[in-house]
Phi, psi and omega in degrees: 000335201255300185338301163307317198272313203300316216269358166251023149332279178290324146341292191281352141218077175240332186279351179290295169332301198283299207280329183214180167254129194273133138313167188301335201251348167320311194286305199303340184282309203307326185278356157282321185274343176276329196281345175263324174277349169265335172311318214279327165286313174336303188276324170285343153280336163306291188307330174304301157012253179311302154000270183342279173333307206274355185283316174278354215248283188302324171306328166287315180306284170332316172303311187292324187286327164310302195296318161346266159356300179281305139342309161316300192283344183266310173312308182293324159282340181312297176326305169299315193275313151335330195242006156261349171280284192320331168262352147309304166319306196281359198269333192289315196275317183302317175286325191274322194294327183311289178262050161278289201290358167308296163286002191281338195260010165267304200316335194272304170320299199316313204298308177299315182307291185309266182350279173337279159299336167287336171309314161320278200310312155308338180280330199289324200265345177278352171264312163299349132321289219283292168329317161306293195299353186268292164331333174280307209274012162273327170309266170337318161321275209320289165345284199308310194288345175285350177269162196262157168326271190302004144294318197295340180284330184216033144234161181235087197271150180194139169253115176236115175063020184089010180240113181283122175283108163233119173292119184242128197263151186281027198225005170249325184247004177215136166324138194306105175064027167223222193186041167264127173282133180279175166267008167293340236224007168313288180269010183266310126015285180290354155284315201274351179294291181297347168280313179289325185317290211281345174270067203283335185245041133326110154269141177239114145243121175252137194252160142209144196230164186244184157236185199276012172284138190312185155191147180210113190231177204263018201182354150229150190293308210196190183296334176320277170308328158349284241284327196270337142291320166307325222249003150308267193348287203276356176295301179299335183278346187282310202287321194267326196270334198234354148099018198274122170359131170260335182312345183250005189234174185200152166230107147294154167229106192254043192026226183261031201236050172186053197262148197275300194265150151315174163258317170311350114260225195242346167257001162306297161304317190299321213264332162296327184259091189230171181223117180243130171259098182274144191234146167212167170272157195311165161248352156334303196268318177273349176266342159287321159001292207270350184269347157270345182316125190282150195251138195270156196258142180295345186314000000 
């Protein structure tokens, strides 16, 4: 169209030219009117231009925003099939935790139930402790105060661990480098005998022990046979002279190989060749304890 205007312009003047004669100022309005239809074309080609342009501008933004689109939409389904997995997921955790906490609230009864009774059980053996060590510590009492002052120089009583100990020196129960009861040694016996008496659910061990100088006599080897004859010697004396059970009593021998003092001096040694009467409770009785003892279930 603006071709056509520009080119019928020129038409009318060149047909001006050809056919008459114009004045000067007739030709200067056509040539201000032709100088106006060439701005004016001019200007329309521009603008056809920019035109163009935002025209191919706008069809490539549409190609992208199509494409865009189509992205999206790939994106929005990713999302939807993501967020029906995560509810899955979550439906999965939800069920499961329901029977966690179902079974966590049977496993949390079992557990109090076993605490409890082992709690039972422990006040049982803390009680049966305790009745020992009282019982011990009545023994003992009792012992002590029946011996004279010069018993007391060479007996020893001591509660070690729930066990009454009484250290007896050998030179008070037995004749000199023999394993023979002297007669010193008669009426101190018969106390700790009548103390053993009166505790009937008492173990009595008599131990004995030495020091480290050899001895060799035709009837004894060594420290060995010492030590295991002496603590014979006060077993058979509770028993046959003071009427004490034997079914309770036991005798050991530990030679020189359980010593209190050194050996390298002479009061040292004195204090090692002792006979010792361990009084302990039956173990009979702690081992039904334990036979009560509640059992834990493995489930």
């Amino acid at each position: 169209m603006k071709k056509n205007i520009l080119s019928l312009a020129i038409i009318m003047l060149a047909t001006l030219f050809t056919t008459s004669c114009v004045s000067k100022k007739q030709f200067q309005a056509l040539q201000g009117q032709y100088d106006s239809l060439r701005t004016r074309h001019a200007d329309l080609r521009g603008n056809y231009s920019t035109l163009q342009g935002q025209y191919n501008d706008a069809q490539v933004t549409i190609a992208q925003l199509r494409t865009q689109g189509s992205s999206l939409e790939e994106r929005l389904a990713e999302e939807r099939q993501r967020l029906a997995d995560l509810q899955n997921q979550y439906n999965t955790l939800m069920s499961n935790y329901s029977q966690s906490v179902s079974q966590g609230a049977v496993n949390i009864g079992k557990l109090v139930d076993e605490i409890n009774a082992s709690n039972r059980f422990i006040h049982q053996l803390v009680d049966a402790k305790n009745r020992s060590d009282s019982l011990n510590q009545v023994l003992t009492d009792r012992l002590t105060r029946s011996l004279t002052r010069e018993e007391l120089q060479e007996v020893d009583v001591q509660v070690l661990k729930g066990v009454v100990y009484i250290s007896l020196a050998d030179n008070m129960l037995y004749k000199s480098g023999s394993y023979e009861i002297g007669e010193r040694a008669g009426e101190t016996l018969s106390k700790i005998a009548k103390i053993i008496m009166d505790y009937s659910d008492y173990d009595v061990l008599v131990e004995g022990n030495t020091d480290n100088v050899p001895i060799s006599r035709p009837n004894i080897r060594n420290n060995w046979d010492l030590s295991c004859l002496r603590a014979s010697s006060v077993v058979q004396e509770l028993q046959t002279r003071y009427g004490v059970d034997p079914s309770r009593l036991s005798a050991a021998g530990r030679g020189e190989y359980n010593p209190i003092a050194t050996n390298t001096t002479e009061s040292g040694k004195q204090r090692n060749r002792r006979t010792q009467i361990i009084i302990t409770p039956r173990l009979d009785q702690f081992l039904e304890l334990i036979d009560q003892a509640p059992e834990n279930d493995a489930q």
